[in-house]
C-alpha positions in Angstrom: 112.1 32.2 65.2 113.0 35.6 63.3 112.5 35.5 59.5 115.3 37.7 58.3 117.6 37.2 55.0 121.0 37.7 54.2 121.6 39.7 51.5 125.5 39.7 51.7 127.5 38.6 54.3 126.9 41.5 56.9 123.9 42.8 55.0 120.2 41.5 55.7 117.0 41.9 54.8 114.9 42.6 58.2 111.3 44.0 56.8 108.1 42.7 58.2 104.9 41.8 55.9 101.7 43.7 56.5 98.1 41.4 55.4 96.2 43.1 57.3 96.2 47.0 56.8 93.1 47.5 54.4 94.4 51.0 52.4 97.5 51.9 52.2 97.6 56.0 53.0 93.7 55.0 54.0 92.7 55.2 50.8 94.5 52.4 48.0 93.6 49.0 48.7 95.8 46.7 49.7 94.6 43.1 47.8 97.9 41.8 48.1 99.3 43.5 51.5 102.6 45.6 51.6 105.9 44.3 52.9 108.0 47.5 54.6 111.6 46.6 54.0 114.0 47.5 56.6 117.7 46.7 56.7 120.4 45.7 58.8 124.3 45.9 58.2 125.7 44.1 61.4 129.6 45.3 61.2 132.0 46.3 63.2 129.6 49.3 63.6 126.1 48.8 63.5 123.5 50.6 61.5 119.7 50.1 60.0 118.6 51.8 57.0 115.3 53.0 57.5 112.3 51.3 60.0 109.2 49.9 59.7 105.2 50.9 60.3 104.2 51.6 63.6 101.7 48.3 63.0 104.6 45.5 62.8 107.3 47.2 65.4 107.1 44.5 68.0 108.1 42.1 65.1 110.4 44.1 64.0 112.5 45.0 66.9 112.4 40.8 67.2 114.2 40.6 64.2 116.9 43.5 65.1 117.8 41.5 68.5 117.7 38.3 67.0 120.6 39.7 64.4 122.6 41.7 67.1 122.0 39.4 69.9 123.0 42.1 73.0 125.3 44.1 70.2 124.9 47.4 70.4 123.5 49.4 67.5 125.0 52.7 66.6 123.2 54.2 63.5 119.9 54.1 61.9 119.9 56.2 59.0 116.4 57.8 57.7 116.1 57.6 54.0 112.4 58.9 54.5 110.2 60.1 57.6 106.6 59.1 55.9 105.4 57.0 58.7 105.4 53.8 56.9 109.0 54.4 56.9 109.5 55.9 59.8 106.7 54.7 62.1 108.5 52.4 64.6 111.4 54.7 64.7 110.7 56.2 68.2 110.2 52.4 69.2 113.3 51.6 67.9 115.0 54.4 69.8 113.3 53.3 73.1 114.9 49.6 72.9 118.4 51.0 71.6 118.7 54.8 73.0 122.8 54.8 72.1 122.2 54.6 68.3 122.7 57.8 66.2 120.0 59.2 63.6 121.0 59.8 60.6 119.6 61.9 58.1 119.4 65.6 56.3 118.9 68.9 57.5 115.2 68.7 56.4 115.0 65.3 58.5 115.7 66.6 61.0 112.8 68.9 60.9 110.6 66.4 60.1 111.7 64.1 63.3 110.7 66.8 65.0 107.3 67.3 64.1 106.7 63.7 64.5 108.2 63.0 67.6 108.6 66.4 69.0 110.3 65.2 72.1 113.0 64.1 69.7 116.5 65.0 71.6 118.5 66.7 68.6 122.2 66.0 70.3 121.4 62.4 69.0 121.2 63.4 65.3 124.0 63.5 62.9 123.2 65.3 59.6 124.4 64.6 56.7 124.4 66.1 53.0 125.1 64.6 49.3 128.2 62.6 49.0 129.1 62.1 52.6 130.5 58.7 54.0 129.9 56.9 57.0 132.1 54.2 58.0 131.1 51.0 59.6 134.2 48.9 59.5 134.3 46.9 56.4 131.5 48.4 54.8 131.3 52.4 53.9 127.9 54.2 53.2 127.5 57.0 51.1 124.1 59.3 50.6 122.2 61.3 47.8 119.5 63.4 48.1 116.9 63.0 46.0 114.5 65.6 46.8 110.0 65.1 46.1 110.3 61.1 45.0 108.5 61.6 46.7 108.9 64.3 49.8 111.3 66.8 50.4 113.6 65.1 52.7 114.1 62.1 50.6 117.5 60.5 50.1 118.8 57.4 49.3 122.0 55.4 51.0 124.6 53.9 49.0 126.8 50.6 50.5 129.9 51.5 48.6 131.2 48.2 49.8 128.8 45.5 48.3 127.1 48.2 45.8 123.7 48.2 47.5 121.0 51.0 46.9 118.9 51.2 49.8 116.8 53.0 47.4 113.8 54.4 49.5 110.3 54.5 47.7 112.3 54.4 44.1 111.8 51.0 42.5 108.9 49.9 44.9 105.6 48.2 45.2 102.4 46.8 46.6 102.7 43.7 47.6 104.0 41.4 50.0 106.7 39.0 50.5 105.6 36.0 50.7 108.6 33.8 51.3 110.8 34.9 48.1 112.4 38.6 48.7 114.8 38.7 45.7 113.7 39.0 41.7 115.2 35.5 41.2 113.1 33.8 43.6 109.7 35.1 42.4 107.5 35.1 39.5 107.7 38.9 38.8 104.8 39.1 36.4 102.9 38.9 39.9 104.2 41.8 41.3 104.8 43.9 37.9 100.9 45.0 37.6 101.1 46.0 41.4 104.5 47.7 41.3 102.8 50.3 38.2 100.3 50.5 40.5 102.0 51.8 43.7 104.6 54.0 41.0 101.2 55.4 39.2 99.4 57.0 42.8 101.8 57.1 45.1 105.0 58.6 43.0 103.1 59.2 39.5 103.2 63.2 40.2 107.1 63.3 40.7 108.2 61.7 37.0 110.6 64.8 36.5 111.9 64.2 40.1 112.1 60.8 39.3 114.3 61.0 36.1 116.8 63.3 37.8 117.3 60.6 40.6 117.8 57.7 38.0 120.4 59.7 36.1 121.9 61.1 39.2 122.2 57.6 40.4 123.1 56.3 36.6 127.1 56.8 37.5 127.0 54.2 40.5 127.8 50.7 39.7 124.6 48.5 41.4 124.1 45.1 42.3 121.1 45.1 44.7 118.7 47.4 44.9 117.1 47.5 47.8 113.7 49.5 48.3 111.1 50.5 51.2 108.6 48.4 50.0 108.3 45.2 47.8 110.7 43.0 45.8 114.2 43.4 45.8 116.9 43.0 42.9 119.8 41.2 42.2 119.7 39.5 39.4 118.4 42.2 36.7 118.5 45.4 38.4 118.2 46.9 34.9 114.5 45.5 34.8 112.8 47.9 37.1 115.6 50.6 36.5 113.7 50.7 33.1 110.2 50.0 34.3 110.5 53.4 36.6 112.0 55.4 34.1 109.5 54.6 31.5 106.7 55.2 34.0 108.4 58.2 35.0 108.6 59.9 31.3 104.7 58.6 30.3 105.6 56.5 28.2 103.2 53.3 27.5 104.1 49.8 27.8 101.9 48.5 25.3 99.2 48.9 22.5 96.0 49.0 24.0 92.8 51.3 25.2 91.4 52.1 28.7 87.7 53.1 28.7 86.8 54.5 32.1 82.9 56.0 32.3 80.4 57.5 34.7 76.9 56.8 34.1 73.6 56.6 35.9 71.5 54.9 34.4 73.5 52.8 31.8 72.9 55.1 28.9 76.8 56.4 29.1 78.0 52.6 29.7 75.9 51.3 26.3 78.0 53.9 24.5 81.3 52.8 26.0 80.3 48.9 24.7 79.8 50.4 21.2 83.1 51.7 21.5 84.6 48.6 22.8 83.2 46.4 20.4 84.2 48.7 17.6 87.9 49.0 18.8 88.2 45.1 18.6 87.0 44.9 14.9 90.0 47.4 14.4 92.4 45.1 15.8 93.1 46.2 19.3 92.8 43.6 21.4 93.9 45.4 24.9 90.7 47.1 25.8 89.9 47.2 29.4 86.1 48.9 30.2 85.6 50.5 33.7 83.0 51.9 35.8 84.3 54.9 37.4 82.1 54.5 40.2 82.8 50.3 40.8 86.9 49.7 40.4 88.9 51.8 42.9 90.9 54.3 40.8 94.1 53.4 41.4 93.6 50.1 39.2 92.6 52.1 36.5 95.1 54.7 36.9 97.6 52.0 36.6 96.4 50.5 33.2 96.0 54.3 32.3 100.0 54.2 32.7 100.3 51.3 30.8 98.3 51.8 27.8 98.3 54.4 24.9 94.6 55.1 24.3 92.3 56.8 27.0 88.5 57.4 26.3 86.4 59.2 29.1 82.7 59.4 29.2 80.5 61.1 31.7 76.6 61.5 31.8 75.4 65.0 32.7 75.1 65.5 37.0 74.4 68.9 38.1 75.8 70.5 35.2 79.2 69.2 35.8 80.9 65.8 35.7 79.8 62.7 37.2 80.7 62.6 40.4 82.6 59.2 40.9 84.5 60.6 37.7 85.6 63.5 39.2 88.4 62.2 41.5 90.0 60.4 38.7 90.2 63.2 36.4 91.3 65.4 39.1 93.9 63.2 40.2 95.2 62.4 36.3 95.5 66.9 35.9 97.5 67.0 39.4 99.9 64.3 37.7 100.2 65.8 34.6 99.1 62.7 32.5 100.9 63.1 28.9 102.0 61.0 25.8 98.1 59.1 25.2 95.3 59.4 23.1 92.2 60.8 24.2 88.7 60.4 23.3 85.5 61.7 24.7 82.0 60.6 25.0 78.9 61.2 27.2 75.2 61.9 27.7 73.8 65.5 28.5 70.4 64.7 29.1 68.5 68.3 28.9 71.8 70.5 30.1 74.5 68.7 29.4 77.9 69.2 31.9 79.8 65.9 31.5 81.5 65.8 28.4 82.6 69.7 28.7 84.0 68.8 31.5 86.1 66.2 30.1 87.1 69.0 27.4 88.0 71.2 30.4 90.1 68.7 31.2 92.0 68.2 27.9 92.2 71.8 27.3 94.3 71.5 30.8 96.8 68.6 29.9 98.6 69.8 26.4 100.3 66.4 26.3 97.3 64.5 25.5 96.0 64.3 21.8 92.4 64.6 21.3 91.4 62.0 18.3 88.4 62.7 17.5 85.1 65.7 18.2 83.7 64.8 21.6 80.3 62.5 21.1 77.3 63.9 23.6 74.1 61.9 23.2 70.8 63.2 24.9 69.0 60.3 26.8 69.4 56.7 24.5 72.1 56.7 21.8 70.4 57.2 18.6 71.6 55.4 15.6 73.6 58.9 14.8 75.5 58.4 17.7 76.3 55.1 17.5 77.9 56.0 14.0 79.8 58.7 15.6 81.0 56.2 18.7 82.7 54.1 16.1 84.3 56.6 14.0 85.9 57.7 17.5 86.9 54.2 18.3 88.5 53.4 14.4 90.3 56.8 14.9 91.7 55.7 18.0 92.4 52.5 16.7 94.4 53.7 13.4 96.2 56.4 15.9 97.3 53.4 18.3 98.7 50.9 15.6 100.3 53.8 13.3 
């Protein structure tokens, strides 16, 4: 039995559902598993946009044979060689060695430091606004260069106005029975699709815009991406998501409180912060321990929300240490458009909360609310009234 789906009448769905890989890129869990979507147009010529992980290519090659049933396949065009794409692909080649590769001149390259064996004489390379004919159905590409690596492109069926959209428009997540937006409950998938846009594609937003205006022109009906859910009914809906996660922009009212402590002295002054915000009417707050919840959840709500407070206690004269990855990782992305407020503890040196400054003074988008707040040892009463002047001026910036 081969679980594949018809997404028009020579068009399927032929991705394979991964539940058991822990971190995706070894590092981002994976709660909810991934699905890698692969795709299938069985024409008078027959090609497959894109592969699957290395992990699920027996299943996968099921699926192909089960669709073709002895036909030959002549294409399989590669959108993107990261091996979660791409990973089967010299599997794929093995079972049907008469297909064609498709793909760009920087593709090509990457083929060949993958599977350096690759024989070039069966690639066909391809640049923007070239078609490929299948019979009834006509593909068109367009490159769209770092969202999110160099080679990147995305196909085009001109036919049934399907983007095979690569990792634009993806997610975490995996599909579990319903593949299309009308068959699932999207608020499911919509925390782990900011998610996978926030740390996997977060860097790019620039990139990102360009594609979605380059694209803007095309008249879609599906769009079909690498990984998670795909659309049908709304494409508009996730068109909108990405380009709002793209430009910074925050879905909703709200404060993220992320700290580094110790011995609980920095998370007692996050709690006075907290509980101060609610009295002011925000009612989004979400507290974390830098060194419990896995950064990309709280990158995620950092995308989502306006307000961002960061405290560190003091650790070798720097910033605590399980704090230092996520600060690092919000620079390198060029975080932009929130609030910012910043608290800590500097024992007898202090370290933590100029760090955070440090960090600020790197990221001109962010607005500072308020004078940083550095307690030595247990809050005093002082402090505490400092803590919830920062958290009413965040509060009155937010709702303004």
């Amino acid at each position: 039995m081969h679980y594949h789906a018809p997404i028009t009448e020579k068009v399927f769905w032929i991705g394979t559902n991964d539940r058991k890989t822990e971190r995706f890129e070894n590092y981002l869990p994976l709660p909810q598993g991934v699905a890698y979507n692969s795709y299938l147009i069985n024409d008078e010529k027959t090609c497959i946009i894109d592969t699957v992980d290395f992990s699920t290519a027996g299943l996968y090659i099921e699926k192909i044979n089960g669709i073709l049933k002895g036909k030959k396949l002549d294409y399989i065009v590669v959108n993107h060689m990261e091996p979660d794409h791409s990973g089967s692909l010299g599997d794929v080649m093995a079972h049907f060695p008469e297909a064609t590769i498709i793909g760009n001149v920087i593709t090509l390259k990457m083929i060949k430091a993958f599977i350096p064996n690759f024989d070039t004489s069966k690639f066909m390379t391809i640049k923007e606004g070239d078609t490929l004919n299948l019979g009834t159905h006509v593909l068109t590409f367009a490159m769209v260069p770092m969202v999110h690596w160099p080679e990147s492109m995305v196909t085009y069926d001109i036919t049934d106005k399907i983007l095979f959209s690569n990792d634009a428009f993806g997610s975490f997540g995996t599909l579990d029975g319903g593949i299309f937006d009308d068959e699932i409950n999207f608020s499911f998938y919509e925390s782990e699709m900011r998610r996978y846009y926030a740390n996997i594609v977060g860097k790019y937003g620039p990139q990102v815009l360009n594609a979605i205006k380059k694209l803007s022109g095309l008249e879609i009906k599906y769009i079909c991406p690498s990984h998670g859910i795909l659309w049908r009914r709304d494409v508009s809906v996730v068109i909108n998501h990405f380009a709002n996660w793209a430009s910074f922009t925050p879905e909703a009212e709200g404060v993220v409180i992320v700290y580094g402590t110790l011995y609980g002295t920095t998370a007692k002054m996050a709690n006075v912060i907290a509980r101060e915000l609610a009295h002011n009417g925000i009612k989004n707050i979400k507290i974390y321990d830098a060194s419990k919840t896995d950064h990309s959840y709280i990158i995620s709500d950092i995308w989502k929300y306006k307000g961002l407070i960061i405290g560190s206690a003091a650790h070798n004269n720097d910033v605590y240490p399980m704090l230092q990855g996520l600060l690092h990782k919000l620079q390198n992305y060029g975080l932009k458009n929130r609030y910012l407020g910043i608290f800590g503890n500097m024992l007898w040196s202090g370290g933590g909360v100029r760090g955070i400054k440090a960090f600020a003074d790197a990221l001109p988008g962010l607005e500072v609310v308020a004078d940083a707040i550095e307690s030595k040892g247990e809050p005093t009463p002082e402090d505490e009234l400092k803590l919830q002047e920062l958290a009413t001026k965040m509060a009155e910036k937010i709702k303004a």
